[in-house]
C-alpha positions as CSV (number, residue, x, y, z in Angstrom):
1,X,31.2,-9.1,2.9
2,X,27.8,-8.3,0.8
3,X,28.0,-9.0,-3.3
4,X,28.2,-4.9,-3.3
5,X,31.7,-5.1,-1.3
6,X,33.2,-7.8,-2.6
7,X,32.4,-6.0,-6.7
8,X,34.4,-2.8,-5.3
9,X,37.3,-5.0,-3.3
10,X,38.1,-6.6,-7.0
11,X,38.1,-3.1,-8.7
12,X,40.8,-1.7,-5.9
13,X,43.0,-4.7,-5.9
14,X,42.9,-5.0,-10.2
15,X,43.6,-0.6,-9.6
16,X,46.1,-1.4,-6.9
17,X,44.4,1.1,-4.5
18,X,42.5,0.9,-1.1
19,X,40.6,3.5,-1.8
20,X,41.7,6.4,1.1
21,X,44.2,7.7,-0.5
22,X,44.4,11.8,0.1
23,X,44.9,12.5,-3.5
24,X,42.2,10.4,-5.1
25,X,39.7,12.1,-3.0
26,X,41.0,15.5,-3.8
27,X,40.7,14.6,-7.1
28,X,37.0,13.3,-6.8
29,X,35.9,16.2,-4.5
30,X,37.3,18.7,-6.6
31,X,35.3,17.1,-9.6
32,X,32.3,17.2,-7.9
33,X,32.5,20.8,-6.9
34,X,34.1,22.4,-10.0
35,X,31.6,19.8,-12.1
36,X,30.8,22.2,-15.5
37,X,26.8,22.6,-15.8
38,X,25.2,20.8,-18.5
39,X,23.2,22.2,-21.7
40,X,20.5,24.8,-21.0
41,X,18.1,25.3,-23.3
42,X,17.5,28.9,-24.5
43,X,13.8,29.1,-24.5
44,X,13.5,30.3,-21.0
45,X,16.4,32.4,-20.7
46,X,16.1,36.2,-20.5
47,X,14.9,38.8,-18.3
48,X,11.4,38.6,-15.5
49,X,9.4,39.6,-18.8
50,X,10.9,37.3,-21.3
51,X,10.4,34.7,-19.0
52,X,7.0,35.2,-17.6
53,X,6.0,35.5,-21.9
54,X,7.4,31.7,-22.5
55,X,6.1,30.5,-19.5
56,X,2.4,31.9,-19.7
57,X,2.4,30.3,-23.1
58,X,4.1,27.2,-22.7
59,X,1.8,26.9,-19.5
60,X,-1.5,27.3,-22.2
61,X,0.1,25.3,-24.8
62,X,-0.6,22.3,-21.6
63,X,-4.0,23.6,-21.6
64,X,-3.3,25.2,-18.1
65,X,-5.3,28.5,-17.2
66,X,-3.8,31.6,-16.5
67,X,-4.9,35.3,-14.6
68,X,-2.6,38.1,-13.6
69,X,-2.8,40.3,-10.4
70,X,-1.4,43.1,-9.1
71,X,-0.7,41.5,-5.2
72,X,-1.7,39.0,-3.3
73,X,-4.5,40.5,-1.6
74,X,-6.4,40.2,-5.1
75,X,-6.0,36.2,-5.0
76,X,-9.2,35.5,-3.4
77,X,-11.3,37.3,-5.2
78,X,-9.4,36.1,-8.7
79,X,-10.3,32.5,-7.3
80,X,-13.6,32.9,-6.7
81,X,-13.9,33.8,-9.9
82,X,-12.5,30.7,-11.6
83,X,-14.5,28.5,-9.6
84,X,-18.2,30.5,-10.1
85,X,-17.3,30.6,-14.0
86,X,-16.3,26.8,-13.9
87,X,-19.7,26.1,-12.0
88,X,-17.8,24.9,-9.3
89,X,-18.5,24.6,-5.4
90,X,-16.9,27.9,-3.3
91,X,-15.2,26.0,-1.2
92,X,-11.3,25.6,-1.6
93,X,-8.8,23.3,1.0
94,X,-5.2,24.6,1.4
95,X,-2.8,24.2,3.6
96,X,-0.7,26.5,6.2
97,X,1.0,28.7,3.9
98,X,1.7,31.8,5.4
99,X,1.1,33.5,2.4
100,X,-2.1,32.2,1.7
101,X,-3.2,32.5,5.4
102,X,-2.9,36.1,4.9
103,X,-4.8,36.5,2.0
104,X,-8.2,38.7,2.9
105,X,-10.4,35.2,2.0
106,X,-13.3,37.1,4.4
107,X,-14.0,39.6,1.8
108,X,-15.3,36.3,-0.8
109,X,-17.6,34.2,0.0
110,X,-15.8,31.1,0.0
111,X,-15.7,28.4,2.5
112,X,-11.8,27.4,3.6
113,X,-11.0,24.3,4.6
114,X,-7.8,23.4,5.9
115,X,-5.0,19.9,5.8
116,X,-4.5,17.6,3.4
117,X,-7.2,16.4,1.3
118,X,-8.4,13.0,2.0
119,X,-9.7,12.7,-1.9
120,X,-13.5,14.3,-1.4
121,X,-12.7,17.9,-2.3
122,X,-13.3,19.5,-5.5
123,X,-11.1,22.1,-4.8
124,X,-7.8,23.2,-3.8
125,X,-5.5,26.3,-3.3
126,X,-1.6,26.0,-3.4
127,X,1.3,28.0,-3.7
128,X,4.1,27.7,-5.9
129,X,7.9,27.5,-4.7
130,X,8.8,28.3,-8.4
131,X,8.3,27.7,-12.1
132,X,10.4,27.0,-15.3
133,X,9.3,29.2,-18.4
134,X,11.3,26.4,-20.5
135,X,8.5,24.7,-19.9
136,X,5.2,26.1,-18.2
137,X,5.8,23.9,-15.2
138,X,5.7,24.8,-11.9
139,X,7.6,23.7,-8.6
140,X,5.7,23.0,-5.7
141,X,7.3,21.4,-2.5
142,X,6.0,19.2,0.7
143,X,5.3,19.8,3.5
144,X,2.7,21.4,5.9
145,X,2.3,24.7,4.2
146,X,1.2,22.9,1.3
147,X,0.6,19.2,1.1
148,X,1.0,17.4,-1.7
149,X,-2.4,15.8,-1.4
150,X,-3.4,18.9,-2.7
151,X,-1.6,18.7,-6.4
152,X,-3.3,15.5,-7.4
153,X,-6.4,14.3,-5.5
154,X,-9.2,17.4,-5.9
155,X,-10.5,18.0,-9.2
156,X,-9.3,21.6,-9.8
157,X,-6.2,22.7,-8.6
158,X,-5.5,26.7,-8.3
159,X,-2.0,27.9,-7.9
160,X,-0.5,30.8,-7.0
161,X,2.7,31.9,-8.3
162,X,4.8,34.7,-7.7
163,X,5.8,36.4,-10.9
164,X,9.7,37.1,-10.0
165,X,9.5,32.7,-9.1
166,X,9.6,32.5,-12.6
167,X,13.0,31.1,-13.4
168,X,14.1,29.6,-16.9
169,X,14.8,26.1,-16.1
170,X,15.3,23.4,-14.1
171,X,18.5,23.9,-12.4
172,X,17.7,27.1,-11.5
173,X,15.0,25.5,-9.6
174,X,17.6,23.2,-8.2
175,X,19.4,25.8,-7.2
176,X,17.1,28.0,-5.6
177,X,16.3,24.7,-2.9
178,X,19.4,24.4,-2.5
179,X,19.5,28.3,-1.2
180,X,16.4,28.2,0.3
181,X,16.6,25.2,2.6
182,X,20.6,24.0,2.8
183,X,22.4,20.6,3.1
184,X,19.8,18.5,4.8
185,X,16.9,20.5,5.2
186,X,15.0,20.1,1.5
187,X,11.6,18.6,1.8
188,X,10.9,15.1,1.3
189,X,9.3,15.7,-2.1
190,X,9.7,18.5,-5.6
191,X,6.6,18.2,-7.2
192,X,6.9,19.8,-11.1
193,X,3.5,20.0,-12.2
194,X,2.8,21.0,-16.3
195,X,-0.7,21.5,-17.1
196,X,-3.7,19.5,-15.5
197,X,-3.5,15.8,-15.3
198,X,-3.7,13.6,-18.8
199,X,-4.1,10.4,-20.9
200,X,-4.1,9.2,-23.7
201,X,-3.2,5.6,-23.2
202,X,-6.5,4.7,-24.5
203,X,-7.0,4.4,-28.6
204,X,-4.5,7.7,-28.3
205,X,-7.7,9.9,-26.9
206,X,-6.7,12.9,-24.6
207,X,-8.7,12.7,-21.6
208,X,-8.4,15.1,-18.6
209,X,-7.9,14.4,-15.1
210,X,-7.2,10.5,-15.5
211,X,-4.8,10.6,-12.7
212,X,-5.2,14.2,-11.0
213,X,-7.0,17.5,-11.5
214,X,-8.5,17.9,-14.6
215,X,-8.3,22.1,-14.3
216,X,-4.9,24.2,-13.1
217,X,-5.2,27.6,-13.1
218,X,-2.4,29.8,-12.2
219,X,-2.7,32.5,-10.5
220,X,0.5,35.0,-11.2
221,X,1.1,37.8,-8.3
222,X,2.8,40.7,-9.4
């Protein structure tokens, strides 16, 4: 018997209990399942338009960049944009999003790259598995349709969000994986990214990209 096992013997035998009985775990597992939600803040709630208003400027307020286009066919060109206006290279990595794989990138100039990023590329193209207005933050999970290499090693990282993914807060988000990919099948890692990477550990000055991208732009579909 491990220190662990011997701590909960001494509980059951000071409770009298060994722990299987049928109306002790009824009473846990209804607990769990009829378990109240906790507080939700306000400040995301309310309709796809309410919403998408706090989040685009909770999402600035964390000096985050924002566009708006009508579908995702416009995404390309939208991206290129950003990165000739930021002086950056027109090449972008991303992964095997089916979404993004169907995007018309032929009709930009850009150069695709493909996989994780090994830490050399500038740029990088992801898409979003939701946001939280509460917050401007957006959900992105692992996996080979978007690896996570790609939300912290490149120096600008673009984003592409689906405006009705716009939920108010963070157990919606919780929720939504849960519906999306069941008992068992969530990816290894939720990533909830808020504005480009930050600092200010030093003499309390705010410096960009210390740990990550120092540009996120968002690019909202619909």
């Amino acid at each position: 018997m491990n220190s662990r096992e011997a701590i909960f013997a001494s509980i059951r035998r000071s409770l009298a209990v060994h722990g299987d009985e049928a109306p002790r775990r009824f009473e846990v597992e209804t607990r769990l399942k009829e378990a109240p939600p906790g507080v939700v803040p306000k400040r995301g709630q309310g309709d796809l338009p309410a919403r998408l208003a706090t989040f685009k400027a909770e999402a600035e307020r964390a000096q985050a960049s924002l566009a708006e286009i009508a579908d995702w066919a416009g995404a390309p060109a939208e991206i290129a944009r950003f990165l000739r206006e930021n002086n950056c290279p027109a090449t972008v990595r991303m992964g095997a999003d089916p979404s993004l794989a169907a995007m018309p990138w032929s009709e930009t100039t850009l150069e695709i790259l493909h996989g994780p990023s090994d830490g050399r590329d500038v740029n990088a193209v992801s898409a979003a598995f939701a946001a939280i207005a509460e917050t401007g933050t957006l959900a992105l999970v692992s996996g080979a349709d978007n690896p996570t290499t790609l939300n912290f090693l490149p120096d600008n990282h673009i984003v592409v969000l689906p405006r009705d993914a716009i939920l108010g807060d963070y157990e919606s988000v919780f929720a939504k994986l849960r519906g999306a990919y069941g008992k068992g099948g969530a990816p290894r890692t939720l990533n909830f990214i808020t504005g480009p990477s930050r600092s200010a550990d030093i003499e309390q000055t705010l410096l960009l990209g210390a740990h990550g991208p120092r540009r996120l732009h968002i690019v909202i579909v619909g």
